[in-house]
N, C-alpha and C positions, 0 to 999 in steps of 0.2 A: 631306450637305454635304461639300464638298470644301475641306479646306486643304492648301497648298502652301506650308512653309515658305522663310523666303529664302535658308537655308544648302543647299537642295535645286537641284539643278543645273536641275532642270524648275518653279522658279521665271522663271529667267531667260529660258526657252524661250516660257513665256507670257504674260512682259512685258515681256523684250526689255532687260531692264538688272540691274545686281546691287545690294545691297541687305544691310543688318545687321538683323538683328532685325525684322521684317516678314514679314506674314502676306496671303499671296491666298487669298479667299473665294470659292470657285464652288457654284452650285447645280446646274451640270453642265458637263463639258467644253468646253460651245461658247462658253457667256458668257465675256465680258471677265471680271468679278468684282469685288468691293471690296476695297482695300487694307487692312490695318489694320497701322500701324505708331508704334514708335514719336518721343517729342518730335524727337530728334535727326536722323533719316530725314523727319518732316512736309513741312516746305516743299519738300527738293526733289523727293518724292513726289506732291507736288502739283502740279508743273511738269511732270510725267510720266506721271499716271494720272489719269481724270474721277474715279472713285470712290475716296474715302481718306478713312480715320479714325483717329483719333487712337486708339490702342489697343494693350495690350500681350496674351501669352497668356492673363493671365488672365480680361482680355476675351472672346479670342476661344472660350473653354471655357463663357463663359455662353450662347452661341447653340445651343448644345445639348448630347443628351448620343449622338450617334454621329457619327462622321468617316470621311470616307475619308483618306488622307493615305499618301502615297510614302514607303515606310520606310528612303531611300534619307537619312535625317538623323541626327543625333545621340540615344545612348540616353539622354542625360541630359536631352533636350528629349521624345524618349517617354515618357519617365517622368512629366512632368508635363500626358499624357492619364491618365494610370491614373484608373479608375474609370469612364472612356468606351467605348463600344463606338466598335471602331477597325478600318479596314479596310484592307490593301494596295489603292493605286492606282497602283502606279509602273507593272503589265503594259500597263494601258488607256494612261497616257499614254505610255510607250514606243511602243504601236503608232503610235499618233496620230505619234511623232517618227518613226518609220519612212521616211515619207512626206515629203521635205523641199520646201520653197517655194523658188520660182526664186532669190532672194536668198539660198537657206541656200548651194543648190546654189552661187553664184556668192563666197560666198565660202572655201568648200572648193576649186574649182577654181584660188583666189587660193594659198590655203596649198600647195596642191599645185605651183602654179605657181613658186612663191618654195624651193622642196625642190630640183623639179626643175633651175633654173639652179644648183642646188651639184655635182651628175652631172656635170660635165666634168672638174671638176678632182678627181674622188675618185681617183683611179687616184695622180696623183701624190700627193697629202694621203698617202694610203695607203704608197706607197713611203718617206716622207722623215717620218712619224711614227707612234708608238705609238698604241695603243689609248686610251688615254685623251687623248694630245693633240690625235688626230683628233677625238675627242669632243666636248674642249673649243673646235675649229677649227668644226667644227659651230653650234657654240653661239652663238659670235661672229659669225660670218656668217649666221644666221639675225637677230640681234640688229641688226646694220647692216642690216638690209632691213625694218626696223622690226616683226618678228613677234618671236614666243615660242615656244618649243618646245614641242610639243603632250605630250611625253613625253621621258624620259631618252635618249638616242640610243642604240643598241646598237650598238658597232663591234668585231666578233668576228674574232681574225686565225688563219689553221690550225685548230689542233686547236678552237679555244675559238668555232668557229662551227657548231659538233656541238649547241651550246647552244643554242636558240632565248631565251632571255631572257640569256645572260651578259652581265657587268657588266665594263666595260672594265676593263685590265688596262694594268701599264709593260709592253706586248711589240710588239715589232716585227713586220711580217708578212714571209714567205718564199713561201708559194704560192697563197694565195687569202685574202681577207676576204668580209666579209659586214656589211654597214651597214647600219640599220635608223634610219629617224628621221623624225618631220613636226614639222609649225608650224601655230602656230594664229593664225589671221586673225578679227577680228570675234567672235572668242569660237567658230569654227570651227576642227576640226582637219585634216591630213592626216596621212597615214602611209606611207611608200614606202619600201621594200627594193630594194638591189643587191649582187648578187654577183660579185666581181672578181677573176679567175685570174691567174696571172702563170706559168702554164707550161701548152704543149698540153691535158694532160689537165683542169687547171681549168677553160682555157677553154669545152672541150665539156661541162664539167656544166656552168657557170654558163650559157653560152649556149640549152643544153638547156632552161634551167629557164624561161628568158624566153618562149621556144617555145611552151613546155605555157602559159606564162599568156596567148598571143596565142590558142593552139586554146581553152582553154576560156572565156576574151571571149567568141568566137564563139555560146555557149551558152546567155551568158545572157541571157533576154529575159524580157518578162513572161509570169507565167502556168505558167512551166517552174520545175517542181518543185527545190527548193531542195534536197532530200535524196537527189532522184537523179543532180544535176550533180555533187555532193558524192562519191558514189560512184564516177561516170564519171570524177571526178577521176583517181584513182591508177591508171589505165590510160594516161591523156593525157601524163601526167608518164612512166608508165614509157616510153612511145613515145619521149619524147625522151631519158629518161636512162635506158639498162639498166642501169643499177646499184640503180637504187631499189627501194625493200620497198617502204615505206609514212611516209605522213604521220604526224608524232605531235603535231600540232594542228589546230585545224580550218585549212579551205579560204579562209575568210577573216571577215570580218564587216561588219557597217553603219559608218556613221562621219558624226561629226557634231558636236555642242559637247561630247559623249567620243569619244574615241578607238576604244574599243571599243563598241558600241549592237546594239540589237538589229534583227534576230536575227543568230545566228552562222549563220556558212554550214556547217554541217557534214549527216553521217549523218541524226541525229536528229531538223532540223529539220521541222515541219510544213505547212509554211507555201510561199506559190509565189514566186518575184520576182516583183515590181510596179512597174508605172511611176510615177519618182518617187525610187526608193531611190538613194544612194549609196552604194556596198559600196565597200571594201578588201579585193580579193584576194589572195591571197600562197602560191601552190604553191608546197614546198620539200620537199628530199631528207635524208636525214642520215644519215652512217656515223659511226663509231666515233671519227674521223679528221677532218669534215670535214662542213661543210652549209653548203646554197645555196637561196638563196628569193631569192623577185621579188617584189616585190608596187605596185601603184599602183591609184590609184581607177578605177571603174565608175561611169556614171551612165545610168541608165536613165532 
């Protein structure tokens, strides 16, 4: 028996709304399943799923004594299976989100959409503010286009885009930034990087980097191994940027109502693309001094 609590993000995935204290019942992945939820959630539960009952955990611990259940929740709501046989089910339903439906796809394309009309004006944003009030310039024009941001924006200027995860800063930029950010649409997200030189040499790494992410597009299709495009990576990138070593993250990943989903596109993965996926690519370089990545969606 399958339960899917409602504070579990692959509640929402399998019923398409969110939800306090509410429990989805399956007897296996493919059925719809029974709600069981409680007083305060009833009626408009009922206006949203054929199956629903009026029921809290303790309820649902009387149906038996083994669970599958995504450990992707709170330990203080595991703790009140102790005593049940309990199984991770987040790898199975990951796969199953692997694969998205025309509608997921369509509104990721939205989020993406709503990112990219910020792209023109980053150059100047970039010249006439700091890192953090780019961020916060972000934030608000995401907010006027009536989305959310899918994630804290990364606006990394000089030395401080060496980072891949840094955390905006009062600094002004001098030779290149590096902006990291999406929106999330419908409870979908996006994610897209730009890197923006302001002198000859910036420009040929950041332009570089764009380069490598247009050669390795080219690569991926279905059926083609995930862990050898992964590899072929840091060849594609050295072709355009001679200065590069090596990537110190992976290649990219899935993207969907998280930001980050599986699987990652790296080395180790096992797995092939498939038609269906939407990935977030993102080649980038980094010195001591300075890092450049691209990144925007793939939909196969």
């Amino acid at each position: 028996m399958i339960v899917i609590p409602s504070e579990s993000v692959h509640f929402k995935y399998f019923t398409g709304f969110e939800a306090a204290g509410c429990y989805l019942i399956k007897n296996d992945m493919e059925e719809d399943g029974e709600l069981f939820c409680s007083e305060m959630e009833y009626q408009r539960m009922k206006n949203n799923w054929e199956d629903v009952k009026l029921g809290k955990i303790a309820d649902v611990l009387k149906l038996g004594k083994s669970f599958d259940i995504p450990f992707d929740i709170s330990h203080s709501l595991m703790i009140k299976f102790k005593g049940k046989k309990i199984k991770d089910c987040s790898k199975e339903i990951e796969e199953m989100r692997m694969i998205k439906f025309p509608e997921e796809k369509s509104a990721i394309k939205e989020a993406e959409k709503i990112c990219l009309e910020l792209v023109p004006e980053l150059p100047k944003i970039v010249k006439k503010y700091t890192e953090e009030e780019a961020s916060h310039w972000i934030k608000r024009e995401l907010h006027d286009m009536e989305a959310d941001p899918s994630f804290e924006p990364i606006v990394a200027y000089d030395e401080n885009s060496a980072f891949p995860h840094h955390q905006s800063e009062d600094k002004k930029c001098k030779n290149i930034a590096l902006i990291d950010f999406g929106a999330k649409v419908e409870g979908y997200c996006s994610d897209v990087t730009f890197t923006i030189g302001f002198n000859p040499h910036m420009n040929k790494i950041s332009d570089g980097i764009e380069d490598a992410w247009n050669d390795i597009k080219k690569s991926i299709k279905p059926n083609v191994k995930i862990n050898r495009l992964a590899t072929l990576a840091e060849g594609i990138i050295k072709n355009h940027v001679d200065t590069h070593e090596k990537m110190i993250h992976s290649l990219g990943h899935s993207i969907g109502m998280d930001v980050h989903e599986y699987p990652r596109i790296n080395k180790k993965s096992k797995i092939n693309f498939e038609k269906g996926m939407v990935l977030a690519i993102e080649p980038a370089t980094y010195t001591k001094t300075y890092g450049a990545r691209f990144e925007k969606e793939i939909y196969l």
